[in-house]
LOTI-732054 format. One line per field, with one value per residue: residue number from 1; x, y, z of N, C-alpha, C in turn. Coordinates in nm, 3 decimals. Layout:
residues N
nr	NUM:...
npx	X:...
npy	Y:...
npz	Z:...
capx	X:...
capy	Y:...
capz	Z:...
cpx	X:...
cpy	Y:...
cpz	Z:...
end
This chain:
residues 208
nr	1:2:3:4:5:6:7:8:9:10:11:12:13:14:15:16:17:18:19:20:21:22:23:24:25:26:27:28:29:30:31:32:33:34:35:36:37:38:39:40:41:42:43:44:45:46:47:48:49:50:51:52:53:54:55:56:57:58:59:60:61:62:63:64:65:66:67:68:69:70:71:72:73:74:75:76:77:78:79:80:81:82:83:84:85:86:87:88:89:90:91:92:93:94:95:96:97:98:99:100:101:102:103:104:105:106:107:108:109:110:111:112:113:114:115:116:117:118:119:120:121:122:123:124:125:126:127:128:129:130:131:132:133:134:135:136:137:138:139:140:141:142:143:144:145:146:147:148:149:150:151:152:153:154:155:156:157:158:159:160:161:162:163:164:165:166:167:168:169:170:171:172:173:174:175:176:177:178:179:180:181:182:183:184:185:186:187:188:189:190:191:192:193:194:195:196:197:198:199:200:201:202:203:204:205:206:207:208
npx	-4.539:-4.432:-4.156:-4.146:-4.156:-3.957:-3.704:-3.792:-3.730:-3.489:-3.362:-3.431:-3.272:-3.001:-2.977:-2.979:-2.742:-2.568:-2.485:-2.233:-1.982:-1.901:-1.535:-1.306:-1.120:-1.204:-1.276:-1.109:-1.363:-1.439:-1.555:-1.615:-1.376:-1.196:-1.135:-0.894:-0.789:-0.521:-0.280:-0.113:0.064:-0.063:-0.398:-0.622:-0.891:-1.188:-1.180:-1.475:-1.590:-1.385:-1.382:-1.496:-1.730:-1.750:-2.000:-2.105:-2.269:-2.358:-2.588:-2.806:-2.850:-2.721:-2.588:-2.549:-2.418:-2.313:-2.291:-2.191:-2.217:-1.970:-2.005:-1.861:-1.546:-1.248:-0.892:-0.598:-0.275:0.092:0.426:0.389:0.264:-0.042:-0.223:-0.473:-0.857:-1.147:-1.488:-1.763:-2.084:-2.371:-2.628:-2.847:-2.775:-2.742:-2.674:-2.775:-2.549:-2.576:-2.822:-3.019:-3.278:-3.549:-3.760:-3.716:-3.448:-3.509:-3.659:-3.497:-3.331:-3.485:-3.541:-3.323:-3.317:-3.470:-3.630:-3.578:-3.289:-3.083:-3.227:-3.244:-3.454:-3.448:-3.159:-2.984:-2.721:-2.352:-2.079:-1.738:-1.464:-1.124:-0.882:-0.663:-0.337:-0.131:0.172:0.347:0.545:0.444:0.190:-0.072:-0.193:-0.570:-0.725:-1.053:-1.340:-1.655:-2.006:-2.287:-2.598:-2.693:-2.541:-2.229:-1.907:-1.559:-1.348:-1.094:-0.861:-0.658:-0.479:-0.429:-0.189:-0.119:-0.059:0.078:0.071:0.154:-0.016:-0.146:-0.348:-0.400:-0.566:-0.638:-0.894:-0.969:-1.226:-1.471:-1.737:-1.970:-2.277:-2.481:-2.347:-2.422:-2.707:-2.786:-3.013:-3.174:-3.261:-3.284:-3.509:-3.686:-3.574:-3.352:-3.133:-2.938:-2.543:-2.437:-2.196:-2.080:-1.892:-1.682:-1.536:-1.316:-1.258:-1.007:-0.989:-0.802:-0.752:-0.616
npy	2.546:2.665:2.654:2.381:2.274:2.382:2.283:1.987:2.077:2.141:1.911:1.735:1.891:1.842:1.584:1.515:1.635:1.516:1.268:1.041:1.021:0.747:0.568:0.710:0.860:1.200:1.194:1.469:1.746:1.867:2.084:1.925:1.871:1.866:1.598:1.397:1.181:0.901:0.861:0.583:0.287:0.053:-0.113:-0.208:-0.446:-0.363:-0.617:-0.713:-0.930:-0.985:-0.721:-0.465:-0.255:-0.152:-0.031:0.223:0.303:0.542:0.541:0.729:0.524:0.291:0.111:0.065:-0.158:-0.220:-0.371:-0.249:-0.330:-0.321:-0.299:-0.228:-0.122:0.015:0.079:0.262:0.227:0.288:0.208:0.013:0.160:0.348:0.554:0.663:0.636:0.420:0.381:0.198:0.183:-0.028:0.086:-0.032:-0.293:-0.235:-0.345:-0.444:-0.618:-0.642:-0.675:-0.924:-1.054:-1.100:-0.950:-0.676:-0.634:-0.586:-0.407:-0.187:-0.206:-0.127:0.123:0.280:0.251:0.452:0.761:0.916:0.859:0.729:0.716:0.553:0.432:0.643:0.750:0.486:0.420:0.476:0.683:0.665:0.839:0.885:1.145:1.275:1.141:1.045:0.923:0.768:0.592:0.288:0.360:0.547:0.871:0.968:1.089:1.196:1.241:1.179:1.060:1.065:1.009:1.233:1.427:1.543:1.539:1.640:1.408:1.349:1.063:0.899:0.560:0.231:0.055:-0.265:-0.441:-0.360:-0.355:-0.443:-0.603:-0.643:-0.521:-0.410:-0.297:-0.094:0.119:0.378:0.548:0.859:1.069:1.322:1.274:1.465:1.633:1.505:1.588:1.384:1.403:1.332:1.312:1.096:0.933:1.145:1.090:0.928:0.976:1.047:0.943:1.241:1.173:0.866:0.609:0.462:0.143:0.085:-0.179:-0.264:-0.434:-0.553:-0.690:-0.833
npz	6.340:6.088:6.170:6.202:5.955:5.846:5.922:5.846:5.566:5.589:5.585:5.449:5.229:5.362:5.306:5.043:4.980:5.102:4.980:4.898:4.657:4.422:4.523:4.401:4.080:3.959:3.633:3.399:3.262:2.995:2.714:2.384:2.143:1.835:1.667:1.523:1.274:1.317:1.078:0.931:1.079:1.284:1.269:1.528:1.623:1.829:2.108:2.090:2.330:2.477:2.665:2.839:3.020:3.304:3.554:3.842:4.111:4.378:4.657:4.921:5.097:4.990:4.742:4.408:4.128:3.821:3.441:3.107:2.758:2.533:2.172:1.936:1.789:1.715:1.718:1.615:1.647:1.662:1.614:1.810:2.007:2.169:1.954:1.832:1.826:1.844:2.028:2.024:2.265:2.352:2.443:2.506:2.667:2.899:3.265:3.612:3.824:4.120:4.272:4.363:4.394:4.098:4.014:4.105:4.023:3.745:3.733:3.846:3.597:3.415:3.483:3.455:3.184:3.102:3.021:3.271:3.314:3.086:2.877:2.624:2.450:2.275:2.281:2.152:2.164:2.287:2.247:2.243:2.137:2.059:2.121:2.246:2.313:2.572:2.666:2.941:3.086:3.198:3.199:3.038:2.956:2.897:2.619:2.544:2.283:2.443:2.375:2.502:2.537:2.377:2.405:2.386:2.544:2.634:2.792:3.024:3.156:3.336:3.218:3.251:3.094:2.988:2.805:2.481:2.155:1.823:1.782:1.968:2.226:2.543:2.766:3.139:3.265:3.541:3.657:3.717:3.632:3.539:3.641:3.539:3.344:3.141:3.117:3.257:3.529:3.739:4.057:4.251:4.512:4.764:5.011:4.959:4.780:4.515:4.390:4.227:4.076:3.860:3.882:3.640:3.498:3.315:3.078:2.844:2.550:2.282:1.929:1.569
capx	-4.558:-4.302:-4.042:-4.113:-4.148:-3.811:-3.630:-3.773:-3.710:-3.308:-3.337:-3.378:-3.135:-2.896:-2.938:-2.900:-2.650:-2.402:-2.411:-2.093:-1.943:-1.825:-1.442:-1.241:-1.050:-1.318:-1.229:-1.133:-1.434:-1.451:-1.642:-1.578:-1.266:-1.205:-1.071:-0.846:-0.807:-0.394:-0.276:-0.054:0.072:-0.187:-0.544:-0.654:-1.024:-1.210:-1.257:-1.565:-1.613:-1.298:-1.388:-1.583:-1.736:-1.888:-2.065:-2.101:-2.354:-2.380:-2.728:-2.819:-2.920:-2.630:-2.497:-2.556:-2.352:-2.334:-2.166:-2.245:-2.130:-1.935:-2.068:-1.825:-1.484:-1.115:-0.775:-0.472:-0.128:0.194:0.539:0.336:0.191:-0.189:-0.238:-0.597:-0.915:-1.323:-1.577:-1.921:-2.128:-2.479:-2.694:-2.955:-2.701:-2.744:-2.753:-2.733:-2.496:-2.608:-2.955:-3.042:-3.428:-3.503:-3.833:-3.622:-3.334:-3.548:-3.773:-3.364:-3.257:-3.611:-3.535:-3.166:-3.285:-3.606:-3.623:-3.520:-3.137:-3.005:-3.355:-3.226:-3.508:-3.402:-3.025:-2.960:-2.554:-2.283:-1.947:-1.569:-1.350:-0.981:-0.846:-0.524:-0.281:0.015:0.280:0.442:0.591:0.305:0.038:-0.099:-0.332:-0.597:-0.836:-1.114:-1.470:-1.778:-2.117:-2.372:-2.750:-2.651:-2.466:-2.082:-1.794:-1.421:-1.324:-0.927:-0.813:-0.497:-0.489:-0.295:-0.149:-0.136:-0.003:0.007:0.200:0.106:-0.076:-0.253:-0.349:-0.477:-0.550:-0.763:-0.898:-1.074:-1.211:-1.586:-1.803:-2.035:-2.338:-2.532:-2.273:-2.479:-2.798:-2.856:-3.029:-3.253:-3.180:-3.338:-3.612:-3.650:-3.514:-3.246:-3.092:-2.852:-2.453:-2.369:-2.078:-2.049:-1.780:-1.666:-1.391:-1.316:-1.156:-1.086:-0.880:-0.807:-0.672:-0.606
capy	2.473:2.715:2.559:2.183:2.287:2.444:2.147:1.902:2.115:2.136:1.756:1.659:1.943:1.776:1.444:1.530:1.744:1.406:1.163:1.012:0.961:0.635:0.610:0.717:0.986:1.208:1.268:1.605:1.722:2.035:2.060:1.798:1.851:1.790:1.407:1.364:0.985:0.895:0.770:0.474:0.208:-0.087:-0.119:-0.371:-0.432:-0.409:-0.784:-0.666:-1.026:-0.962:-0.607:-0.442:-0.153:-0.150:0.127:0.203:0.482:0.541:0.657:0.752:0.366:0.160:0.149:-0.046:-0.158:-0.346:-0.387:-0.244:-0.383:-0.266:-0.342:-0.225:-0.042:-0.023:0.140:0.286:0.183:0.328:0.155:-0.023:0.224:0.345:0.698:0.710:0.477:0.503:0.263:0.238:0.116:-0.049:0.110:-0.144:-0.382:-0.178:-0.427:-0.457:-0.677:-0.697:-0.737:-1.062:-1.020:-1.066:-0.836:-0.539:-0.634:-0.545:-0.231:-0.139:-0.184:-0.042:0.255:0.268:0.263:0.538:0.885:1.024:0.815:0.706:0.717:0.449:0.413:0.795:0.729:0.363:0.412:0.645:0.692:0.766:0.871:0.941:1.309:1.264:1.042:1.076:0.866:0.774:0.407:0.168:0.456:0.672:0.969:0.938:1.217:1.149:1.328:1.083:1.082:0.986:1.066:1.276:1.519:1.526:1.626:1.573:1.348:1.290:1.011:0.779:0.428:0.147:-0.012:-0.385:-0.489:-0.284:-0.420:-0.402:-0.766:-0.650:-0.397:-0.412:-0.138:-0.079:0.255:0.338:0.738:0.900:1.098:1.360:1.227:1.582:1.687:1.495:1.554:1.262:1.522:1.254:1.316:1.017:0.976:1.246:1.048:0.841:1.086:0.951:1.034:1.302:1.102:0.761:0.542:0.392:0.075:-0.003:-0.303:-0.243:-0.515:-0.518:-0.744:-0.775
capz	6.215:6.007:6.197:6.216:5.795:5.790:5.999:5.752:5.423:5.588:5.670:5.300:5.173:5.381:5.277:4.894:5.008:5.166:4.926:4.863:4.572:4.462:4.501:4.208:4.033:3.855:3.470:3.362:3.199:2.897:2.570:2.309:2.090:1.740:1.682:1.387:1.246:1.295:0.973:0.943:1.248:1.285:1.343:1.571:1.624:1.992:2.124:2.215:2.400:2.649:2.665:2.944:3.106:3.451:3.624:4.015:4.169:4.518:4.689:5.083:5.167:4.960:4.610:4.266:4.009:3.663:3.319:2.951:2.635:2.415:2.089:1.867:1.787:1.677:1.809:1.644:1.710:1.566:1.679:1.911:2.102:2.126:1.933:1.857:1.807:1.900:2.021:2.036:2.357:2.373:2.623:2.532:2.738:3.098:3.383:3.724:3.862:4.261:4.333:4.293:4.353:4.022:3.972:4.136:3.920:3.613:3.781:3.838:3.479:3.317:3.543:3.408:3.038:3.104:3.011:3.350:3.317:2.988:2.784:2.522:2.296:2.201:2.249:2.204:2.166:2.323:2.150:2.258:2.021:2.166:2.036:2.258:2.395:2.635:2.700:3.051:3.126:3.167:3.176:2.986:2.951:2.753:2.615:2.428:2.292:2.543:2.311:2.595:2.586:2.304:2.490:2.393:2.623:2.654:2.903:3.030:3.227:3.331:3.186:3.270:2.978:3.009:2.663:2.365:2.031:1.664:1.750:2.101:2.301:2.680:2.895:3.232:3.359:3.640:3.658:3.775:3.512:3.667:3.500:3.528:3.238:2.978:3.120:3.349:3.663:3.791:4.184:4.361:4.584:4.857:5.104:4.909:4.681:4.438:4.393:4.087:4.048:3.822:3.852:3.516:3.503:3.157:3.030:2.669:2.486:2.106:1.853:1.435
cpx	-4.452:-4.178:-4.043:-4.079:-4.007:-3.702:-3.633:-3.745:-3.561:-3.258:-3.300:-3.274:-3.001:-2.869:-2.898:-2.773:-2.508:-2.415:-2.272:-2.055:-1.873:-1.675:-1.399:-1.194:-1.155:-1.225:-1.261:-1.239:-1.443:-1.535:-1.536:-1.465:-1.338:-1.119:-1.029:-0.795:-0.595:-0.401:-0.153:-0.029:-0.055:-0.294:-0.602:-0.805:-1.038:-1.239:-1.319:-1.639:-1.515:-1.325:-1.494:-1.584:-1.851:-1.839:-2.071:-2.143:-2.375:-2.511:-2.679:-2.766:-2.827:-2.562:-2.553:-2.432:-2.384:-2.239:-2.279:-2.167:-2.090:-1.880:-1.959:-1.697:-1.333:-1.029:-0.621:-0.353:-0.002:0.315:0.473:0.270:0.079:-0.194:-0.410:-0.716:-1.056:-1.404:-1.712:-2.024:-2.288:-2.534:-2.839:-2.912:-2.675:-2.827:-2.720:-2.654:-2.556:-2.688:-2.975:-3.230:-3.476:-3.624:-3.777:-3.518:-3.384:-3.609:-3.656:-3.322:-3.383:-3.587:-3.404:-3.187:-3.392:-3.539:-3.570:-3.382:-3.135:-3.086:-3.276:-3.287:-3.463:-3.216:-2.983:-2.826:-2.499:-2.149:-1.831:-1.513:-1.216:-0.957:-0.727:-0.505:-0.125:0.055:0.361:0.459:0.473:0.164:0.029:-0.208:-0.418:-0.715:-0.938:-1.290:-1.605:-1.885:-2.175:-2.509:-2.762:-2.627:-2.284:-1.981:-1.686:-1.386:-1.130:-0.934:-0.668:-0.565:-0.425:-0.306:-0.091:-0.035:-0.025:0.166:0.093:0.002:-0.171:-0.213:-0.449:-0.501:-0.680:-0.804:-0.974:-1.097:-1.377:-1.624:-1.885:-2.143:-2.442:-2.447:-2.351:-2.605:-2.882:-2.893:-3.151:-3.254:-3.209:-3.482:-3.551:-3.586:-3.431:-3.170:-2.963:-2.742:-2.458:-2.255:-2.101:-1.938:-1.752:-1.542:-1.368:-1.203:-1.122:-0.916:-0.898:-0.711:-0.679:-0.726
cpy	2.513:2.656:2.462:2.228:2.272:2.372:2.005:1.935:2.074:2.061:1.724:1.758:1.876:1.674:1.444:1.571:1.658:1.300:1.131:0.967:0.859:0.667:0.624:0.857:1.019:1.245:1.409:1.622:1.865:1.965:2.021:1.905:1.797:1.684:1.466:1.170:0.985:0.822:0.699:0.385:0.129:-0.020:-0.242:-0.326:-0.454:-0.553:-0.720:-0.812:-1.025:-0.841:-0.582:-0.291:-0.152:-0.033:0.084:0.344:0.489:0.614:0.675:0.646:0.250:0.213:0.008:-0.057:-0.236:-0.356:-0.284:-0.280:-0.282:-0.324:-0.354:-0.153:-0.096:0.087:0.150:0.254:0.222:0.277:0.104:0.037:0.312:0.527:0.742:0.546:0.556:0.325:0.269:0.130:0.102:-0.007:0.046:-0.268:-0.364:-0.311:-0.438:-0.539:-0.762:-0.731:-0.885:-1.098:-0.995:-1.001:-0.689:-0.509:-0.570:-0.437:-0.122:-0.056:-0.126:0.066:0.303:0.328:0.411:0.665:0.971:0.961:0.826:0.703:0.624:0.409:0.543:0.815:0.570:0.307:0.482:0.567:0.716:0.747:0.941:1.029:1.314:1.140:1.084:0.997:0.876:0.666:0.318:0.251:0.561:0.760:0.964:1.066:1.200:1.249:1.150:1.159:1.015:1.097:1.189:1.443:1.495:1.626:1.527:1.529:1.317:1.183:0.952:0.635:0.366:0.028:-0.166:-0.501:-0.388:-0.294:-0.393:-0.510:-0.768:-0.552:-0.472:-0.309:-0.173:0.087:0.308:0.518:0.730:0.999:1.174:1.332:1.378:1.665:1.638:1.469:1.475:1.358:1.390:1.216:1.202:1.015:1.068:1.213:0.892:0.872:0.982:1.030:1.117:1.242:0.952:0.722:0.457:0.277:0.020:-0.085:-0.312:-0.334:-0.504:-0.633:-0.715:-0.838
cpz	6.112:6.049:6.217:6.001:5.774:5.782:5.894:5.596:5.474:5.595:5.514:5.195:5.185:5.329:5.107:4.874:5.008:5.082:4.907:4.743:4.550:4.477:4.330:4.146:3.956:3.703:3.473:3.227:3.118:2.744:2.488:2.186:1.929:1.727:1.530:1.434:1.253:1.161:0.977:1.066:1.136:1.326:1.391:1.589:1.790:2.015:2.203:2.345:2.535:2.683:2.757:3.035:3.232:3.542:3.801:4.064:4.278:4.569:4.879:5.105:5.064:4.873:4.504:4.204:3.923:3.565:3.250:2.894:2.589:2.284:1.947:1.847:1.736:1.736:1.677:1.663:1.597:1.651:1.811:2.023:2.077:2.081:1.847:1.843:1.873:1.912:2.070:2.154:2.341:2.476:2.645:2.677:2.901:3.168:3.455:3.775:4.075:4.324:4.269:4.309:4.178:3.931:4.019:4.071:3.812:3.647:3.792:3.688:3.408:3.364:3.463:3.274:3.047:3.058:3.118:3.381:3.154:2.853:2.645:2.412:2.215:2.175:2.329:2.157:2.231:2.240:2.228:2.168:2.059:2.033:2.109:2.312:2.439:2.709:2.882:3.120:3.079:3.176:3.103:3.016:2.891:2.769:2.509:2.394:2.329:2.436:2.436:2.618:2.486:2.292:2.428:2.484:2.609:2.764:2.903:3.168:3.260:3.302:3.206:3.144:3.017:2.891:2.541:2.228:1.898:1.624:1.837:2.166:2.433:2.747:2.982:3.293:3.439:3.697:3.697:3.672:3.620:3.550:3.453:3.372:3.095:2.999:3.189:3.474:3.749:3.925:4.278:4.406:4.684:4.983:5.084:4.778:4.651:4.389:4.214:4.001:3.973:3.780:3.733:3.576:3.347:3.133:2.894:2.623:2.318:2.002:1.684:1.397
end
């Protein structure tokens, strides 16, 4: 009996154990930074209507994904190029994209907003606020302090710069978040454990 026990305690170790994370470069992750505001250059505003961030979590037995809005924000620009800026995301706006069942779709996204993910009635925004930026052809670095669940950390990624003038800015970036960093520990069921890893893709456009 101790060893059929032992066999199935090492069965579900394992399986928490192999998730996969989605693909994707993870962001370098350290405690949040102080942000200073650049002064002069342009300020364009986020079009938060072309603008877009979608998520991607991998479990045992598949994978989800979705969008969130983003609600609100502005960007920076000195000789045309992006040197700081912050924007603010709805996490009222979490939704699934792939199930199409569409009482599982919502038992999905009620799970999404709950106390053991993103608890939303208690934090129903997160924040970035970029604290660096570095320069290199059509990409840059970007470094910024992540408000989420109201947890802050510094996050760095690469961005690919798309357009960026005193009239428009484009960029896409595509990085992984460990979500345990702000709190999200919510491991799955016991036999469909869910990755540490969330894939971000952000689409963040900007005009005057």
């Amino acid at each position: 009996m101790k060893k059929l026990l032992f066999v199935l305690l090492g069965g579900t170790i394992f399986m928490t154990s192999c998730v996969d994370n989605p693909e994707g470069k993870k962001a370098e992750t350290k405690d949040s930074v102080e942000a200073t505001t650049p002064t002069g250059g342009a300020t364009l505003n986020v079009d938060t209507a072309a603008s877009s961030v979608a998520w991607l979590g991998n479990k045992i037995t598949g994978k989800h994904n979705g969008t969130i809005r983003i609600s609100s924000g502005a960007l920076q620009l000195a000789e045309g190029k992006l040197t700081g800026g912050k924007f603010t995301i709805d996490m009222n706006t979490i939704s699934n994209s792939d199930i199409t069942d569409t009482a599982y779709k919502a038992k999905l996204e009620g799970h999404l907003k709950a106390a053991d993910f993103f608890d939303v009635a208690k934090y129903p925004t997160a924040n970035f606020e970029i604290t660096s930026v570095k320069d290199s052809a059509s990409k840059i670095t970007i470094a910024g302090n992540l408000t989420l669940r109201g947890v802050t950390k510094n996050i760095t990624f690469d961005a690919n710069v798309l357009e960026s003038s005193a009239t428009a800015f484009k960029a896409k970036a595509d990085f992984n978040i460990n979500r345990s960093d702000w709190g999200v520990n919510y491991p799955g069921k016991k036999d469909d454990a869910i990755s540490q890893e969330i894939n971000l893709k952000v689409d963040l456009q900007a005009k005057p």
